[in-house]
GUGU-275493 format. One record per residue: x, z, y of N, C-alpha, C in turn; residue in three letters. Coordinates in steps of 0.05 Angstrom, whole numbers, plus 32768, in hexadecimal, padded with zeros to 4 digits. Each point is the difference from the previous one (the first is absolute). Layout:
BEGIN
XZYXZYXZYALA...
***
This chain:
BEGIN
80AA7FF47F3180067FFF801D7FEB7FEF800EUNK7FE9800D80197FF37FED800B800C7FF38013UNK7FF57FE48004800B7FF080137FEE80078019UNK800C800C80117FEC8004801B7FEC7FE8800EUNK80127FEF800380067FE8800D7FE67FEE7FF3UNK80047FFE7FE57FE87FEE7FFD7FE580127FFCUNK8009801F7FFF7FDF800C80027FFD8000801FUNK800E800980117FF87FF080137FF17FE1800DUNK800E7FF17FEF7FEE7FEE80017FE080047FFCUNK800380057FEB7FE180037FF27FEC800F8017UNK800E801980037FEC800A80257FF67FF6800FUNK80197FEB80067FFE7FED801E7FE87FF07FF3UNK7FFB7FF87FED7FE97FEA7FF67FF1800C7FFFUNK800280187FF27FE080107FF07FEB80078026UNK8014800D80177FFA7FFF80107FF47FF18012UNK800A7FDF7FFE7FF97FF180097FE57FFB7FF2UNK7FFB7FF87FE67FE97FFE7FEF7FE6801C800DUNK800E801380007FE4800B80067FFB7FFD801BUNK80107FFB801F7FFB800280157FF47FE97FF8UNK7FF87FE97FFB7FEF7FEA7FF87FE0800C7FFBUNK7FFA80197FFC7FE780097FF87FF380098021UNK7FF47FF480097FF38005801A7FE27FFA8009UNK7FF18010800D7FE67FFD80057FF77FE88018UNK80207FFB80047FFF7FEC802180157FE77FF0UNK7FF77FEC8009800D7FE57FFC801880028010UNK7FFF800C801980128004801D801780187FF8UNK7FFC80137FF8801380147FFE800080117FEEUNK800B800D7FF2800180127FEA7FF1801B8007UNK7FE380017FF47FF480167FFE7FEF80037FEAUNK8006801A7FF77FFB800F7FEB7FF080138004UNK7FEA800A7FFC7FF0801580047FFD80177FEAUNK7FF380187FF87FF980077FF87FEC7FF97FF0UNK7FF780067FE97FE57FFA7FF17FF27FE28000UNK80137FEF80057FF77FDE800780057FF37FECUNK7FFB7FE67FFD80087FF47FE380167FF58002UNK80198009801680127FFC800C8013800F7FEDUNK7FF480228000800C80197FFA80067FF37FDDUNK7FDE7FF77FF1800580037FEB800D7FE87FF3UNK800B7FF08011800C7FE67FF5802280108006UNK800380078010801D800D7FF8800580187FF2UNK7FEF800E7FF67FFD80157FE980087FFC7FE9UNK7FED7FDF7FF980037FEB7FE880237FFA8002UNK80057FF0800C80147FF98007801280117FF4UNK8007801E801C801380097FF68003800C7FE0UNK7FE480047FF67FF8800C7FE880157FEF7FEAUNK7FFB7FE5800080087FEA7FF08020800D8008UNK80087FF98011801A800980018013801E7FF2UNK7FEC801580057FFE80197FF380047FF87FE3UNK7FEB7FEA7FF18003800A7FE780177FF37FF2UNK80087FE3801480107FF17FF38023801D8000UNK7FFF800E80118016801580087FFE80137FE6UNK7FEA80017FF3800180147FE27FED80168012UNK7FF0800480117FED801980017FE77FF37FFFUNK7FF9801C7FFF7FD980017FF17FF88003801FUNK7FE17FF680067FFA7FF880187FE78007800EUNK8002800F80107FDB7FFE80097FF9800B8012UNK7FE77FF680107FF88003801A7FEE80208000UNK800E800F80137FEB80147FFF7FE880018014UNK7FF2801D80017FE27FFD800680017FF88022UNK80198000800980037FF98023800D7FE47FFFUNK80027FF47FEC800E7FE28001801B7FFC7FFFUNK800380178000802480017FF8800B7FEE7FEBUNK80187FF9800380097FED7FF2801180117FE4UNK8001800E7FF5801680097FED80127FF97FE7UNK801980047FF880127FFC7FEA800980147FF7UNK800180087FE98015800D7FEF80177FF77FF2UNK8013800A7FFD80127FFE7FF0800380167FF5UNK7FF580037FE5800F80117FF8801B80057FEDUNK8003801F80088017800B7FF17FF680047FDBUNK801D7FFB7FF27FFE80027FEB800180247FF3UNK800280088019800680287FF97FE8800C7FFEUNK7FF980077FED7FDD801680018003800C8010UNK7FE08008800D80018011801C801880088010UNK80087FE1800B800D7FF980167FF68002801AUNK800B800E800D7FEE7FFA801B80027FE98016UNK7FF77FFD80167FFD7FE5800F800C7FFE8014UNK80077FEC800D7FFF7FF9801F7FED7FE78004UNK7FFE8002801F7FEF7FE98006800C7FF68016UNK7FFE7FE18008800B7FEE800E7FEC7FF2800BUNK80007FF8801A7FE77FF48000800A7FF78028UNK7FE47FEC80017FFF7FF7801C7FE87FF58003UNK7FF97FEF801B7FE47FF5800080007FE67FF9UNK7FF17FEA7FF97FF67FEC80057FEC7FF28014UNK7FFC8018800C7FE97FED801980127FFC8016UNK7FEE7FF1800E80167FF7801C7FF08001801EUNK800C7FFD80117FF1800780187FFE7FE38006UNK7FE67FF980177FFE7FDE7FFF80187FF98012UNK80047FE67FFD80187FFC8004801C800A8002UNK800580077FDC80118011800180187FEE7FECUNK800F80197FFA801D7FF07FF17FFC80007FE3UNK80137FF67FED7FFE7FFC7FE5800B80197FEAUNK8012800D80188011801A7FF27FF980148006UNK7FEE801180157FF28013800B7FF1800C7FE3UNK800C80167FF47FEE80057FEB800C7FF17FE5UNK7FF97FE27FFF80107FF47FE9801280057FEAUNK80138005801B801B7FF77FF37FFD80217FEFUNK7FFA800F8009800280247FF37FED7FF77FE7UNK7FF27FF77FF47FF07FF17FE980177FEF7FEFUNK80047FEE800B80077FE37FEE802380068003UNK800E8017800B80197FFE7FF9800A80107FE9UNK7FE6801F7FF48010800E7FF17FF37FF07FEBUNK7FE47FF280047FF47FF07FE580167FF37FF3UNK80087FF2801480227FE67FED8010800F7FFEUNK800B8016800F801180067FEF7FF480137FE1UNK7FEE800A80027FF2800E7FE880037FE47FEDUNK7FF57FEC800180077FEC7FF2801A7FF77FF7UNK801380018011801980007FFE800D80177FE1UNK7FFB80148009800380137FED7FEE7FFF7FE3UNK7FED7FF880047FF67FFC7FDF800E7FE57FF0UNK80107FEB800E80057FEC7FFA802080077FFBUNK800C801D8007801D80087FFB7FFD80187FEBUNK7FE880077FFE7FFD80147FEA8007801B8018UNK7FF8800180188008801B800E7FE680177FF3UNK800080137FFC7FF8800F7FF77FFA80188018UNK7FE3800E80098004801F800B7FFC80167FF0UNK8001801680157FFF801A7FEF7FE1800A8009UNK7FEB7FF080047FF1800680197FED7FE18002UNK7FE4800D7FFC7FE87FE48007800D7FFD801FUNK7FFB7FE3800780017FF4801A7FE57FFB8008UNK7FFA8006800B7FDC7FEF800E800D7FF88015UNK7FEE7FE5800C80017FEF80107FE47FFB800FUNK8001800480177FDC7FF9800F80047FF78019UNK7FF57FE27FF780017FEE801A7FE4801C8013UNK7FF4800180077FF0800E801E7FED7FEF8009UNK7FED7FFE7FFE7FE87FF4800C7FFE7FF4801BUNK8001801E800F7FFC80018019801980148008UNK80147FF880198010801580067FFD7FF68020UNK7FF97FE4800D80027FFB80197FDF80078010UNK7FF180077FEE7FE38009800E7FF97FE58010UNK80037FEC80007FFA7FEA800C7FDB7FFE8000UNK7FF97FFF7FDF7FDF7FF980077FF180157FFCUNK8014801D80007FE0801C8004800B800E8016UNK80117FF8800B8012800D8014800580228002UNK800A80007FE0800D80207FF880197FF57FE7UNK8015800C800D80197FF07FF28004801B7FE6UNK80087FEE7FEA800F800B7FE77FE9800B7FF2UNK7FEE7FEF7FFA7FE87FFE7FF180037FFE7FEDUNK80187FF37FF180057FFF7FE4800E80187FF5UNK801B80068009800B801C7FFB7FFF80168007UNK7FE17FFC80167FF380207FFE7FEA7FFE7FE2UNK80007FEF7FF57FE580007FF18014800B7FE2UNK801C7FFB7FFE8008800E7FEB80068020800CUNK7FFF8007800E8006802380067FDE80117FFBUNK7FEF7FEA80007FEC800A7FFF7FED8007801FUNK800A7FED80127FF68014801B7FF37FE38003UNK7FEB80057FFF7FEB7FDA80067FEA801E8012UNK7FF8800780137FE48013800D7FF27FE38001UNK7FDC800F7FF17FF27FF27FF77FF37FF58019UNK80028001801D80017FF5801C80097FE58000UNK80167FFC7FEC800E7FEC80047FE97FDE7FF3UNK7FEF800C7FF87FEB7FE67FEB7FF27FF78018UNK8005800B80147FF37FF4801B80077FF1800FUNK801D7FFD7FFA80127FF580147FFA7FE37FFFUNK7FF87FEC80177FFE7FDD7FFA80147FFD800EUNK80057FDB7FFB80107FEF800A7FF47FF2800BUNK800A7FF0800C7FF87FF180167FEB7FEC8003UNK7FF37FFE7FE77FE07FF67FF87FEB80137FF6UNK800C801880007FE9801880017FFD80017FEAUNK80157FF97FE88005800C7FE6800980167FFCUNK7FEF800F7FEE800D80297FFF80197FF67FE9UNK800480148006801F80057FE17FE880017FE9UNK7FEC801480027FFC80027FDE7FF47FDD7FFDUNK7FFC7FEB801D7FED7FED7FE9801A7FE87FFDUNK80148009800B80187FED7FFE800A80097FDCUNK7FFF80157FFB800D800B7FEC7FEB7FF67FE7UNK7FE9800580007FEF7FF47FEE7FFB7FE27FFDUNK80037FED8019800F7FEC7FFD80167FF27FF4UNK8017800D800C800E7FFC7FE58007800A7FE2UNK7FEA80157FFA7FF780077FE0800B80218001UNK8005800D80158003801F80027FE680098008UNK8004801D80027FEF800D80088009801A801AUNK7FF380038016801080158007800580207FF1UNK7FE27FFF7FF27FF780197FF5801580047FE7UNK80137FEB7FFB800980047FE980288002800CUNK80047FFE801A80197FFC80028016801C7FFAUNK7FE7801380008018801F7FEE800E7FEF7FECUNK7FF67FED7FEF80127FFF7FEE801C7FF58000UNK80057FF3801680127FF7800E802080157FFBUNK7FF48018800E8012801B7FF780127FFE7FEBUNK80208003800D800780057FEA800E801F7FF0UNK800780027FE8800A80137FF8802580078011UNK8000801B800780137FFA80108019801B7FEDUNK7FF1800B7FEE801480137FEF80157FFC7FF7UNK7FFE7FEC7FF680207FF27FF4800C7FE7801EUNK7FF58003800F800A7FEF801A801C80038010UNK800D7FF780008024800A80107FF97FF98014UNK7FF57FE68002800A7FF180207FF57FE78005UNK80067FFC80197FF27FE2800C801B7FF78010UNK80027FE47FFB80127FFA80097FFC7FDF800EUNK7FFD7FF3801C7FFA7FE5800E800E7FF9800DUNK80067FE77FF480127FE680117FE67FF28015UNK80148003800D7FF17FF2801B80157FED801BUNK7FF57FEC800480157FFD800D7FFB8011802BUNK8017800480088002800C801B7FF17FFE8010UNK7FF37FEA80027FE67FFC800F800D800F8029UNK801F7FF88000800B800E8015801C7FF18002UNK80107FFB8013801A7FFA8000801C80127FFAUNK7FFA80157FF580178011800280127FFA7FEAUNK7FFD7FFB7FEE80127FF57FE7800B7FED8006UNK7FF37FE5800B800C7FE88011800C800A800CUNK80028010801880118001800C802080147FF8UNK7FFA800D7FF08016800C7FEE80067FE87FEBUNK7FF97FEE7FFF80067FEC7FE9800780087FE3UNK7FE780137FFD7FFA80087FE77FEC7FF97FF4UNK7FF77FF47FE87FF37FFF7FE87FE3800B8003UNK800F801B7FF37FF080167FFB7FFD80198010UNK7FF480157FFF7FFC801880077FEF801B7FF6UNK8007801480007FEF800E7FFF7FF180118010UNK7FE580027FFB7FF1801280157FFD801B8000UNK7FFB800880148005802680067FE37FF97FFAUNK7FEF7FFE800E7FE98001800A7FE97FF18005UNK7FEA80087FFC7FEE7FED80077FED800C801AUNK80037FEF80227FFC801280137FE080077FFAUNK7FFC801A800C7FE07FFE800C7FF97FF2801AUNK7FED800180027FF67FEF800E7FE18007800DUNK7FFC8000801A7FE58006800D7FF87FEF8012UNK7FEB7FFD80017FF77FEB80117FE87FFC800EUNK7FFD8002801B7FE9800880167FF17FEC800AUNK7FEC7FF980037FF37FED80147FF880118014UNK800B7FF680197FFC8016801F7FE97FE28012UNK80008018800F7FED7FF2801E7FFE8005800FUNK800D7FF08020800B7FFD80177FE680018013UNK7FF0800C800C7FE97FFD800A800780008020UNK80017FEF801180037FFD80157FE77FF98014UNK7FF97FF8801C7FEA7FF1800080117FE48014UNK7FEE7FE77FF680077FE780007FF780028023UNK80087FE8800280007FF9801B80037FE2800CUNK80037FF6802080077FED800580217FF98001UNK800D7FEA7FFC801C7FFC800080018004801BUNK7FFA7FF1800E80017FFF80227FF68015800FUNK7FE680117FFE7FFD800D8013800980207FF7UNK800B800D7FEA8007801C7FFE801B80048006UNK800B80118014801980038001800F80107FEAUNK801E7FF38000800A80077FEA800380277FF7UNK7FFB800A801C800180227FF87FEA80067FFCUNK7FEF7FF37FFD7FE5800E7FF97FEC7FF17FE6UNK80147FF47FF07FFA7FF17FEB7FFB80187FEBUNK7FEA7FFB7FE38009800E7FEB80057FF07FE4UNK80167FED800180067FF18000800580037FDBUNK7FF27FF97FED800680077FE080167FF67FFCUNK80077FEB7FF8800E7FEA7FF3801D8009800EUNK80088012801F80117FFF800A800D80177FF4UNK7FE680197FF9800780197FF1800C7FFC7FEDUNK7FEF7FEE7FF3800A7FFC7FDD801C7FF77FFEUNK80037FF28014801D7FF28003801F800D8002UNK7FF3801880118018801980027FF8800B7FEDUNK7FEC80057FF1800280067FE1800E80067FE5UNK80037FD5800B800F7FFB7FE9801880088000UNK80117FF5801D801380047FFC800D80238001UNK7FE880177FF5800E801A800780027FFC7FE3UNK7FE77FF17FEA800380067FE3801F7FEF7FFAUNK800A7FEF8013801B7FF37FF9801980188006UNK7FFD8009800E80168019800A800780147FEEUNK7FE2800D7FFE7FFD80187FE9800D7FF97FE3UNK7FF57FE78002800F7FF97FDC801F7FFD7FFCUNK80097FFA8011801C7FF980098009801E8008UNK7FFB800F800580058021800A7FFD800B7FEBUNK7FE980057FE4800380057FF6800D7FF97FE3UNK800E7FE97FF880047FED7FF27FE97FF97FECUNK7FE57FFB80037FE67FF77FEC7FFA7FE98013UNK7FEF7FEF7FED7FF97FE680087FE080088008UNK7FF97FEF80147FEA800080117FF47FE0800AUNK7FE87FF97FF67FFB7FE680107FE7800B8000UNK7FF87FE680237FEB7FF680037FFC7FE57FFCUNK7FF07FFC7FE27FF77FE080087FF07FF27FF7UNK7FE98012800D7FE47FF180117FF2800F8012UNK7FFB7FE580177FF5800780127FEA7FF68003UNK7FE3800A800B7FEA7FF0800E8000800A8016UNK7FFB7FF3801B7FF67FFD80087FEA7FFC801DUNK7FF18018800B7FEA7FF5800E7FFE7FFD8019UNK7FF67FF6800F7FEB7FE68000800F7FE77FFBUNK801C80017FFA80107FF380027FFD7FE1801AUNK80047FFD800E7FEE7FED800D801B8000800BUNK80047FE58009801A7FF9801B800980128019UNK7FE48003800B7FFB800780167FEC801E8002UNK8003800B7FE57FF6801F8002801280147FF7UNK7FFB801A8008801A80127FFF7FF680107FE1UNK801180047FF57FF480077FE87FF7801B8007UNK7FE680027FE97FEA80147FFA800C800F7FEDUNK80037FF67FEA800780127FEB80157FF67FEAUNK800D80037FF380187FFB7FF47FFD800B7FE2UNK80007FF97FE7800C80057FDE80157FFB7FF6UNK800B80157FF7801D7FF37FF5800280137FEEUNK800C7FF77FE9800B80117FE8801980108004UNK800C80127FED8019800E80097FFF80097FD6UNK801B7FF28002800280027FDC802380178004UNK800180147FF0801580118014800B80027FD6UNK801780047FFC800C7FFE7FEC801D800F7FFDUNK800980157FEB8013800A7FF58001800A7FE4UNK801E7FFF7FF88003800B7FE67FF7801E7FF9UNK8004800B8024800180217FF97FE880068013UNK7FE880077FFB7FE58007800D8004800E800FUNK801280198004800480128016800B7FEE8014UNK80157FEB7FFA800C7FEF80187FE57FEF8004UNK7FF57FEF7FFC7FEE7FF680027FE580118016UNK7FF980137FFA7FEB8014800A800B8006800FUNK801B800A800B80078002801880017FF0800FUNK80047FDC8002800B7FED800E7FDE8001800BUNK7FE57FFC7FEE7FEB80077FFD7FF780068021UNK8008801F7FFD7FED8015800C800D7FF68023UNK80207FFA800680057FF780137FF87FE08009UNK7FF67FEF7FEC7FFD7FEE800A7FDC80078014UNK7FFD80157FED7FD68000800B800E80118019UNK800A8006800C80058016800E80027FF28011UNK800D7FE78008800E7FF380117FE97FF08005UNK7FF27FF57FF07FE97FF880047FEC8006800FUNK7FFD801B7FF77FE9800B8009800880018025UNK8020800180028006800A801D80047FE7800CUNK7FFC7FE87FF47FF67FE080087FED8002800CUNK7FEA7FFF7FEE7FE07FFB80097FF780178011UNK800A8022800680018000801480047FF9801FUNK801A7FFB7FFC80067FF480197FF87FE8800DUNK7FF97FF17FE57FF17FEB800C7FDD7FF97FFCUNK7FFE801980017FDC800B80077FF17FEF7FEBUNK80097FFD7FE57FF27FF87FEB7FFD800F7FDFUNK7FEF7FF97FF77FF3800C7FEA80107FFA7FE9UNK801080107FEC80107FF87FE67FE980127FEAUNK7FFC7FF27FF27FF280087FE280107FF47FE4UNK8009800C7FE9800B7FF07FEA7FEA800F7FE4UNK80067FE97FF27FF5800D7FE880157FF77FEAUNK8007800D7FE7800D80007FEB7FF57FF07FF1UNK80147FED7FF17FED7FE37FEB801880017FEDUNK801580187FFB80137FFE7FE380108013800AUNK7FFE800C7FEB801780177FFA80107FFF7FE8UNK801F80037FF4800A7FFD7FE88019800C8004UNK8004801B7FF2800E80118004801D7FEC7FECUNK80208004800E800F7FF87FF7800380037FE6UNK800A7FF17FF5801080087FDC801880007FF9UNK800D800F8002801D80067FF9800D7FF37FDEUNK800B7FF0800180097FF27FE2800D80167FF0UNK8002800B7FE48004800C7FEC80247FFD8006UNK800780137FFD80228005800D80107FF57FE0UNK7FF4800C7FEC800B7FF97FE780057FDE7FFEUNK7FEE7FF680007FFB7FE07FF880067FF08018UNK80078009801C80097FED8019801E80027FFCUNK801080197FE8801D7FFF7FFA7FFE7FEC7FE3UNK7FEA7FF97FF980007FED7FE480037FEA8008UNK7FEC7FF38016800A7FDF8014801980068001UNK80078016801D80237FFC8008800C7FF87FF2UNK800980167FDD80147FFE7FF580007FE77FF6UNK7FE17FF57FFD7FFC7FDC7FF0800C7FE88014UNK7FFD80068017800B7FE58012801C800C800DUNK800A801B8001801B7FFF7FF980167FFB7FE4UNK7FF97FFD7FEF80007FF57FEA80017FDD7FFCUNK7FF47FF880127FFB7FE38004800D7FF58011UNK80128015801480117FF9801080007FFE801CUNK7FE5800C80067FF68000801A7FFB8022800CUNK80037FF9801F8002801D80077FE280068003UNK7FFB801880017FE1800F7FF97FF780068014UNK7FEE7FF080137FF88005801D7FE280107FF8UNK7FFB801880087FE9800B7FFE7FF87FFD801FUNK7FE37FF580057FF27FFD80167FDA800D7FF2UNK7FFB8008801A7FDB80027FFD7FF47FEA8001UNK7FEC7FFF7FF97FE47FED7FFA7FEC80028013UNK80037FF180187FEB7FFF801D7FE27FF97FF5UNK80047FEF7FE47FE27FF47FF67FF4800D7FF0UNK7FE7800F7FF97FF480057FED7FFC7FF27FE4UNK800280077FE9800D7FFD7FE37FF2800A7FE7UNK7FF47FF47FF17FF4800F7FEA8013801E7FF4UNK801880058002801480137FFD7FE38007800EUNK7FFA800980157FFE801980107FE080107FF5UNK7FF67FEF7FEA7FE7800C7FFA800A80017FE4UNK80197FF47FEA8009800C7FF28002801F8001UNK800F80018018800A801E80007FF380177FFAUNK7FE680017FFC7FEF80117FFD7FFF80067FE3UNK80107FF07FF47FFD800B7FDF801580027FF3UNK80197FFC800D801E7FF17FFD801580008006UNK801880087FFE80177FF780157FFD7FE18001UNK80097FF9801A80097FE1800380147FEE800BUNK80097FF3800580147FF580097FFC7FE18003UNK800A7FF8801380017FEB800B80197FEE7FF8UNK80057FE3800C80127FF680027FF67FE78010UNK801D7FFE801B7FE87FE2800F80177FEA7FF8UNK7FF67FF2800980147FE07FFC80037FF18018UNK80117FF8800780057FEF80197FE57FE88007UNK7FF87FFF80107FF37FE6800C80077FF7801CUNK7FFF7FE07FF580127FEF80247FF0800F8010UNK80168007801C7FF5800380147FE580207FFDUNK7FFD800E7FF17FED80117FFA7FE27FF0800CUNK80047FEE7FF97FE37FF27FFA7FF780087FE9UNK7FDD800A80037FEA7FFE7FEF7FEA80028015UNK7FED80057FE87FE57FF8800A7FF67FE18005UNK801A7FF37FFE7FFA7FE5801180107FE87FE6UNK7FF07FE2800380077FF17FEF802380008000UNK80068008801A80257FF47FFA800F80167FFAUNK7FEC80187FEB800D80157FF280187FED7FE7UNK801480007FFF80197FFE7FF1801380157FF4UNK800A7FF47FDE801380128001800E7FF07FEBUNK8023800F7FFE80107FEA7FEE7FFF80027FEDUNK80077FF37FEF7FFF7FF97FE2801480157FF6UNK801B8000800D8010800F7FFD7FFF801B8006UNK7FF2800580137FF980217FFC7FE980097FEEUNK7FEC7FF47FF27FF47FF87FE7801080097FF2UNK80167FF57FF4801080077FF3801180177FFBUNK800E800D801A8007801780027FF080197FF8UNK7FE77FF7800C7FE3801A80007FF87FFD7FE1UNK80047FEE7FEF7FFE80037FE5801780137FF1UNK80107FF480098021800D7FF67FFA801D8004UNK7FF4800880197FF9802280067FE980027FEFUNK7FF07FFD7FFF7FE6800C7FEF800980057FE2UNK80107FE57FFA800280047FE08011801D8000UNK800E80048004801B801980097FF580118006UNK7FF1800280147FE8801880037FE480097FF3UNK7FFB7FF07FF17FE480047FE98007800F7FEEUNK801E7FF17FF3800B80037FEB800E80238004UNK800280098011800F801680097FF18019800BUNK7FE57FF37FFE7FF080198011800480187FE6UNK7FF18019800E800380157FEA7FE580097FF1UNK8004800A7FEA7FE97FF97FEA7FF1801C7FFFUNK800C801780197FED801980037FFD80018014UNK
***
């Protein structure tokens, strides 16, 4: 019988211990390819082997574990989350999907639990794109999709990927090997916590996810011409910043009309001056759903409304595309393997979508997958006063073990 409660414990520490690994004295940041990355590799590694698996970094810096099964040509699942972090970010973002099935995997070699089925485990390199600014760099590099464009990509000191990667002892030319075998593969399965309030507010635990939304995202430009505050009358202004403004709020309407989420948020700008009428205006538009047809429609009416903005108010709209990521629908089989595991545990089975992008979603390309989120206070992340309880720690173990143990072996 595991004790939840004190493997829980062990989380809450192991968690705390690695949010301690940071490139900033000030706040918890983790990068990609830094000696940040490979001091928590080490780390979790040590942890890995003390759990009973064999251990090792692949050609993209991935963190990996095995456990294996005692059955000849057994086939696998894989579990997995990130370890990097966005700067100034939280301790469980990524983490906790690492260091909660590790203890309990430890848990189970210390009860004699036995599978029918290798487990792999891979902490993720890169899943926040923070220092090449292209997210899920680590678990696209096991599907095999690295385009050799990508050795170009720098960070913010005009380091490429391939000389970051040879820095820390890879190569780009060598990251095919990364690839994994996917023939005997069932499934992917990530704990994550909600990174949203909806569980809180159902005062639930756990959940499962339908979905992981898509997501598109535009940088537009408001081209007006600038002027004096005082001497242009207000009907004969072409006034940017005032366009952009009825803008926003039509991308607030549409999303709400169509039920998909829609923000703007960032703005520049020009001449920006006290006393000048704005010239020209930038603002992003990040537009998001589970179901792309809902999404592409909220889309095409928000440019529509737009476009019949900056007519009327005798200015210039231009956008360009900077991300596209077609939704991912979670594996129907294995989102009834969570349910039946945290109904089983005594809790009711709230299935909700995933607003955030997720290593799941570049799994999917080789995989069924499935999700599972976890409560966090207040749906804080991204930010140091990301929290979560010890006691739902606990519960979300109670489900995984019930659900690992239960998945199906064809």
């Amino acid at each position: 019988m595991i004790d939840y409660d004190k493997v829980a414990q062990q989380v809450m520490a192991r968690c705390d211990e690695l949010g301690r690994i940071s490139q900033s004295d000030e706040c918890l940041d983790r990068r990609y390819l830094t000696k940040e990355h490979q001091q928590a590799n080490q780390l979790v590694a040590e942890w890995m082997t003390q759990a009973g698996m064999s251990t090792w970094q692949d050609a993209a810096g991935n963190l990996c574990g095995r456990l294996e099964s005692k059955q000849p040509n057994a086939p696998s699942y894989l579990l997995g989350s990130h370890l990097d972090t966005v700067p100034n970010g939280g301790k469980y973002d990524g983490m906790l999907g690492v260091l909660a099935p590790l203890c309990l995997i430890q848990a189970w070699q210390q009860a004699g639990v036995e599978l029918p089925f290798h487990l792999d485990l891979v902490g993720f390199g890169d899943e926040e794109g923070t220092r090449f600014r292209s997210t899920l760099l680590g678990s696209r590099a096991l599907t095999g999709q690295w385009p050799e464009s990508w050795a170009e990509l720098t960070d913010q000191d005009g380091i490429s990927l391939r000389q970051a990667m040879q820095e820390f002892g890879l190569a780009f030319d060598q990251v095919h090997q990364a690839k994994i075998e996917t023939e005997s593969l069932l499934g992917y399965l990530e704990l994550h916590i909600e990174q949203g309030p909806v569980l809180e507010d159902k005062n639930l635990p756990v959940g499962v996810v339908t979905a992981i939304a898509g997501a598109k995202r535009y940088a537009l430009t408001v081209t007006g011409m600038a002027g004096h505050a005082g001497t242009v009358p207000m009907g004969l202004r072409q006034d940017a910043l005032c366009a952009v403004s009825e803008m926003v709020l039509a991308v607030e309407k549409v999303a709400q009309q169509h039920g998909i989420v829609a923000t703007v948020g960032q703005i520049n700008n020009r001449p920006n001056g006290v006393n000048v009428i704005s010239g020209s205006t930038q603002f992003s538009l990040d537009i998001r759903s589970e179901f792309d047809d809902k999404r592409d429609a909220a889309l095409q009416q928000i440019m529509t409304e737009m476009e019949a903005i900056a007519a009327r108010r005798n200015v210039q709209l231009s956008m360009e595309q900077t991300h596209a990521a077609d939704a991912v629908h979670c594996d129907p089989r294995l989102q009834n393997v969570l349910s039946n595991a945290i109904q089983t545990t005594g809790y009711e089975s709230l299935a909700l979508p995933s607003g955030a992008g997720h290593d799941a979603m570049a799994i999917a390309d080789i995989c069924p997958v499935a999700m599972l989120f976890m409560r966090c206070d207040k749906g804080i992340s991204h930010h140091p006063a990301e929290a979560i309880l010890e006691e739902d720690v606990a519960v979300t173990l109670a489900v995984l073990d019930k659900a690992i143990q239960q998945l199906p072996t064809e």
